[in-house]
N, C-alpha and C positions, 0 to 999 in steps of 0.2 A: 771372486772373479779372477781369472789366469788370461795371460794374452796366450791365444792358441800358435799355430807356428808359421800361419801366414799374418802380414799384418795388416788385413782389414778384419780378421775376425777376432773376436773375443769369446770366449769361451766362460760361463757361469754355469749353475749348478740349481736347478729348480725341486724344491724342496714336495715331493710329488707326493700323492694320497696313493697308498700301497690298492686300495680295493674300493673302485669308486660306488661299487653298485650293493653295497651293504652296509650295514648300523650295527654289527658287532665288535665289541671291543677291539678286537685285534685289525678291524679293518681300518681303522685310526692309523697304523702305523705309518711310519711316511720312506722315501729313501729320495739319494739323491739323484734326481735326472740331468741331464748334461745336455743342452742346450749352447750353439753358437751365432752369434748375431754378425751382421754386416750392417754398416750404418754410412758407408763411403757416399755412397750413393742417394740416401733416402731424402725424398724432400720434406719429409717431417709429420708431423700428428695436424698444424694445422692447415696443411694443405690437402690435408686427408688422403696424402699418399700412399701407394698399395703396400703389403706387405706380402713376399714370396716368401712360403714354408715347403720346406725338403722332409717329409715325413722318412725318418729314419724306417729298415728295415732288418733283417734276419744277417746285421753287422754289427761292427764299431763304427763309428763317424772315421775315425781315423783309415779306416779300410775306405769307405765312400768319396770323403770329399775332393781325393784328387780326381775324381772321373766323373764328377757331376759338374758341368759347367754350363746348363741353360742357368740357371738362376746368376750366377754371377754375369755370363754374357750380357743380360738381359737388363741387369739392374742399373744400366745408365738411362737406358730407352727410356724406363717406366719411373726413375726419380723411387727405386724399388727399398725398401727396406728386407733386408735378409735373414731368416730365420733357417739353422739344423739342428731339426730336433732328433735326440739316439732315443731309439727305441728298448723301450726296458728290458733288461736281463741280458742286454750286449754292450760291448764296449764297456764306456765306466758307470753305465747307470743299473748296476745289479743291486737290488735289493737283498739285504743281510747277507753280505757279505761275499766272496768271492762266485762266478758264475758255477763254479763244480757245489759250492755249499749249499746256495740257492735253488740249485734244481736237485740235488741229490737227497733234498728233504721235499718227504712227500706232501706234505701239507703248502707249502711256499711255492710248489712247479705250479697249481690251479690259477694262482696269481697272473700265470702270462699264457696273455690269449690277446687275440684278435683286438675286442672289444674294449679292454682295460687299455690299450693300447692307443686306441685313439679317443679314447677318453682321457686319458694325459695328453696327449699332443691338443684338445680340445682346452682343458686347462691351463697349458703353458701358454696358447695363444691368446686367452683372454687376459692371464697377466700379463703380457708382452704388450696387446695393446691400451691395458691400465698403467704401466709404467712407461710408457711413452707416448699417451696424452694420444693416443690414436683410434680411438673408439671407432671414428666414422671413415677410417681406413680398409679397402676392402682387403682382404685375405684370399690367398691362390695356395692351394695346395698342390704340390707335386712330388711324385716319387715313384718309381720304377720296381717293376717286377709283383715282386711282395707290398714293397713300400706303392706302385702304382694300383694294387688291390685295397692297398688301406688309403687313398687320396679319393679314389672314387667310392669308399666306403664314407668317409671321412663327411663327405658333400651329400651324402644319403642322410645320414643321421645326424650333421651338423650342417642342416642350408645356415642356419642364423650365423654360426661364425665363419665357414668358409663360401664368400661369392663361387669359387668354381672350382676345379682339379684337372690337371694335367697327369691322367695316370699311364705311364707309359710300360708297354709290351705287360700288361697284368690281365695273368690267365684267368679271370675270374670264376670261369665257367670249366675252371678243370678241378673239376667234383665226382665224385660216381654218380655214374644213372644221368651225367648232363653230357657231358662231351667223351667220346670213344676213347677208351683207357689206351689205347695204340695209335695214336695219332702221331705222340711227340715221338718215337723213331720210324714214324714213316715219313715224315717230312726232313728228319736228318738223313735219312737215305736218298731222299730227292733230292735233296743241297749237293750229297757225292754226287748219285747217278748225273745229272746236272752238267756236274765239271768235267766228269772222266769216267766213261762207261768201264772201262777196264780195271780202274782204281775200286769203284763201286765192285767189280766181281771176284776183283785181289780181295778184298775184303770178306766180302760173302765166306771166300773159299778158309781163310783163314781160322778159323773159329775151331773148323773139323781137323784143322792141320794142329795146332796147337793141342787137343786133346789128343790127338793120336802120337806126339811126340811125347807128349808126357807121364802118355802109357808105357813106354819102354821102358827097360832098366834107365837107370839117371837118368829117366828124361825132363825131370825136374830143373837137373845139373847141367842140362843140356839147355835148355827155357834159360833158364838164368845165364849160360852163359852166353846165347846169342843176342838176349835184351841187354846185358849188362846191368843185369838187375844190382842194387847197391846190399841186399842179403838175399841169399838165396831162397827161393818163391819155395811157399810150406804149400800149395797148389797149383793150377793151371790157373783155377776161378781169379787167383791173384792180379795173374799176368791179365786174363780176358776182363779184370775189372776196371783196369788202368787205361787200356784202351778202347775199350764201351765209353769210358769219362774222356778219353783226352780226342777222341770221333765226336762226340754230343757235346762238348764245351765249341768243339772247334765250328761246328755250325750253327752251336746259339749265339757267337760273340764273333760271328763269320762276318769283320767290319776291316773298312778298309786305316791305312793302306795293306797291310799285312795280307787280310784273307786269307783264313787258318785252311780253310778246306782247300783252297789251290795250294797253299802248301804241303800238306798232308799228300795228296795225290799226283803233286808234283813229284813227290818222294817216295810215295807206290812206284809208278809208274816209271822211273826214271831207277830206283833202284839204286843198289849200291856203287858208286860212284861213276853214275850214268849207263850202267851195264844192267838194263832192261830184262835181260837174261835171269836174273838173281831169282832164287827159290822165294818161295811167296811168304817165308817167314821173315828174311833178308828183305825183302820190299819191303814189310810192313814195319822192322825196324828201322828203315829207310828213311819212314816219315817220320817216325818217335826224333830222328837227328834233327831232320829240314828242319820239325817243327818247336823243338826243345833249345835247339844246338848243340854243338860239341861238352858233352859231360863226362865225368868219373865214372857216372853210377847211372840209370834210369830205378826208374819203376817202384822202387818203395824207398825211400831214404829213409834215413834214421831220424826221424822228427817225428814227435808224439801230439797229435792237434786233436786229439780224442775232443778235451776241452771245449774247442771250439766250435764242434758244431751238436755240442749238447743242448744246447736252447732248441734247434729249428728240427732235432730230433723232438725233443717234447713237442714241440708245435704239432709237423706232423703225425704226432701218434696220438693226438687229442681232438684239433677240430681241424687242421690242415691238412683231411685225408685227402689226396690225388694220387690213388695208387697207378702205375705205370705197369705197361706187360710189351710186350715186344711181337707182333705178330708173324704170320710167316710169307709175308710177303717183304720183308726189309732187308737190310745187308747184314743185319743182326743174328745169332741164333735166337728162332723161339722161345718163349718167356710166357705162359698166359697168365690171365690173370689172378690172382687168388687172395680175392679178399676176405677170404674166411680168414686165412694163413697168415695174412699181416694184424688184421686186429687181436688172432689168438698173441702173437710176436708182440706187443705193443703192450697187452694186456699181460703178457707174462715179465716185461722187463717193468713197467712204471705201473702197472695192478692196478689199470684202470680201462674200464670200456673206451674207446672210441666211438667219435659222435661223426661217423661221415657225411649225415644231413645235414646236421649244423648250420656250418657255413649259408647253403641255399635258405635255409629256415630261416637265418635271422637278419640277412642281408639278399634276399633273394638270389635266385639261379635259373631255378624252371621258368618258362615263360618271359624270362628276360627283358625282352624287346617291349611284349604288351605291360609290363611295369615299370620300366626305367620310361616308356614313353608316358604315361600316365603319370609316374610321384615322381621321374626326375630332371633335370635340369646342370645347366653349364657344367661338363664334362666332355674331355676330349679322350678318347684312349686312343693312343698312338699304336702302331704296329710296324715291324718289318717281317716282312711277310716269308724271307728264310729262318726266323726264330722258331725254333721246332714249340716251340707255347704260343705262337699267335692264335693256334685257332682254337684253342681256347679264352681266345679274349673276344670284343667286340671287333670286329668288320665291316660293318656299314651304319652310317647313320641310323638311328632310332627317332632323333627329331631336329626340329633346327637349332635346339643349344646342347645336343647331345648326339657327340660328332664321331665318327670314326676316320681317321687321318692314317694310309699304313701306304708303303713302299713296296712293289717289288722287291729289293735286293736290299732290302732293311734288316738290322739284326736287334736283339733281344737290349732294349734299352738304349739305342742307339742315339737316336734325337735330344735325348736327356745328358746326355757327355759332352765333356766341355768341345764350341768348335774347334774345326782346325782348319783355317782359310787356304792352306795350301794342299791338304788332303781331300776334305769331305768333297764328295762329287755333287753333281748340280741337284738331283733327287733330296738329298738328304738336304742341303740346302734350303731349299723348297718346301720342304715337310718340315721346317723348325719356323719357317715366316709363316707357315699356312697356322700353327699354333699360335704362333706372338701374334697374328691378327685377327685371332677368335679371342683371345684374352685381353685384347688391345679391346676389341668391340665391347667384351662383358663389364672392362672396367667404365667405359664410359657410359655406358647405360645407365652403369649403376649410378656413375658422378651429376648425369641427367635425372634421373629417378631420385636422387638424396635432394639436389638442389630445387626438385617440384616438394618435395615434403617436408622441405623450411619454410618455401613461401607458401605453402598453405598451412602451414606451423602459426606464420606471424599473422595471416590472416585470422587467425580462430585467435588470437591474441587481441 
């Protein structure tokens, strides 16, 4: 046990089953998982106090826990005891050995998936409440995006140890063959067109200007030096990838006070130092400034993060296919889709099939609504309804303990970040109490439901 770097949490090390779901020798192995507790707040095992869990996701804890702050906010209200749990092969809970060792052997990548996933987070909860005498304390899982697809996964396959799940902005249903593979940049093209019809067609236009500049002699040299690229771009794709991601970050995380997309298009639009006028390459770097700030370098630094997103590479190229295409109605160049071409790519780097049904197969997909209403129960999926992944999540109630809560002008994970009484607008307000009193309702039912099944415990006594 290490005291972590704020001081209510403590940080331990849960001694995890490398492979829950088999009896072969090697599935014995164990590694360590990393787990942090809060206890400021808990009223204890024998008041049978709730217990909130943060299901880690496709991070470190160390990346996460400065921007989750329902669980903490929360935990005075409900006398809450606090659990985060890392999800394996990120942060420091890699099995054998460092994350490049771990997935670079092909036999050790099979290990991390979905499944085994909350199959530890299932295990760390029931030791957590055996080592603090909390058996009849109910459990709330929560977690956001990936981690909000594995909290409503979580409450599927584990009703006995988790009462409910708050899974916030988790696409579930962005699978092939469930939700249109061009959804998520047509709705980042709404979030522009929205703001600034003009920004929206500066954009548009830009795509064919940047190819056509870099068809010229130097036009390379030219790209680079009008982005103030930090090395000089080895193609156009470089430059057009940077800002494909720094458009689609900016209106999946479009929260306030900031609001990435009025930035950005403030700085189309307004151009190079308020001069409207500026050629439509100068606009578009325009906003790289508004929205980066004054730097040395944009567009590729010299930092090597290959590393880091080698885990959620494995993922998606094994059961978290959602492949993405760009149609031609967006601010985007067309992109279709081609899922022959990614599983051949996936199959040629890690030599292995991709299972794109999976996911619906073993957690459901198709048909949705008539099965979560039928086998499930206390679930909230949250949404902001500019998060270009909302419509891939749930949208409307399915039943009365499986709820759908979304905003207007909500972004990707938004409700789940810590508040801020002087920022957040009255919406989002409003969509974190409409949660705490669906989880306020489930826990007391259940504290009325435990205490009819003592007394008639001691009756049968």
């Amino acid at each position: 046990m290490s005291e972590s770097n704020s001081e209510d949490l403590k940080t331990y090390f849960y001694n995890q089953t490398l492979d829950h779901f088999n009896f072969n020798p090697e599935s014995f192995q164990t590694f360590q998982q990393r787990y942090l507790i809060s206890s400021k707040y808990w009223g204890g095992g024998k008041s049978s106090s709730p217990i909130f869990v943060y299901l880690g996701a496709e991070a470190s804890l160390d990346f996460d826990l400065p921007y989750v702050g329902f669980l903490s906010d929360n935990a005075a209200r409900f006398n809450a005891l606090l659990v985060y749990t890392e999800h394996r092969y990120y942060g420091e809970s890699i099995p054998m050995g460092t994350e490049g060792m771990a997935l670079r052997n092909a036999s050790n990548r099979g290990y991390l998936n979905s499944a085994q996933a909350i199959a530890d987070y299932a295990e760390i909860i029931i030791f957590i409440k055996q080592k603090f005498h909390a058996l009849n304390s109910p459990v709330i899982v929560i977690g956001g995006s990936y981690g909000g697809m594995l909290a409503s996964w979580f409450r599927l396959k584990y009703p006995h140890i988790a009462l409910g799940a708050l899974a916030s902005s988790a696409p579930i249903l962005d699978f092939y063959d469930i939700t249109p593979s061009d959804i998520y940049y047509s709705i980042v093209t709404k979030d522009f067109r929205e703001v600034s019809e003009t920004c929206y067609q500066t954009i548009k236009k830009s795509w064919a200007e940047i190819d056509e500049v870099a068809s010229k002699p130097n036009g390379l040299q030219i790209l680079s030096n009008k982005f103030k690229t930090c090395k000089p771009l080895r193609d156009s794709g470089e430059l057009k990838f940077y800002l494909d991601s720094m458009f689609c970050n900016g209106a999946q995380y479009n929260e306030p006070p900031r609001y990435p997309v009025n930035i950005i298009c403030k700085g189309i639009d307004d151009g190079i130092n308020g001069n409207s006028d500026s050629d439509i390459l100068s606009k578009i770097f325009s906003s790289v400034i508004s929205l980066r700030g004054n730097k040395s370098c944009y567009i590729n630094p010299p930092i090597d993060d290959a590393e880091i997103s080698l885990a959620w590479d494995w993922q998606t190229c094994s059961e978290m296919v959602g492949p993405i295409e760009r149609g031609n109605d967006t601010m985007f160049p067309p992109s279709p889709l081609d899922l022959k071409g990614f599983l051949q790519e996936c199959k040629d780097y890690y030599g292995i099939s991709a299972r794109p049904h999976w996911i619906p197969t073993y957690y459901g997909g198709h048909d949705i609504k008539l099965i979560l209403h039928n086998f499930g129960s206390n679930i909230i999926f949250s949404n902001g309804l500019r998060d270009p992944y909302s419509r891939s999540g749930i949208l409307e109630n399915i039943s009365n303990t499986i709820v759908a809560v979304s905003t207007i002008n909500g972004s990707h994970c938004l409700d789940i970040q810590k508040a801020n009484a002087t920022t957040d607008p009255d919406w989002l307000v409003a969509q974190r109490n409409t949660e705490i009193n669906i989880i306020d309702g489930w826990i007391n039912k259940y504290y009325h439901d435990l205490l009819q099944i003592k007394k008639t415990s001691r009756k049968m006594i």
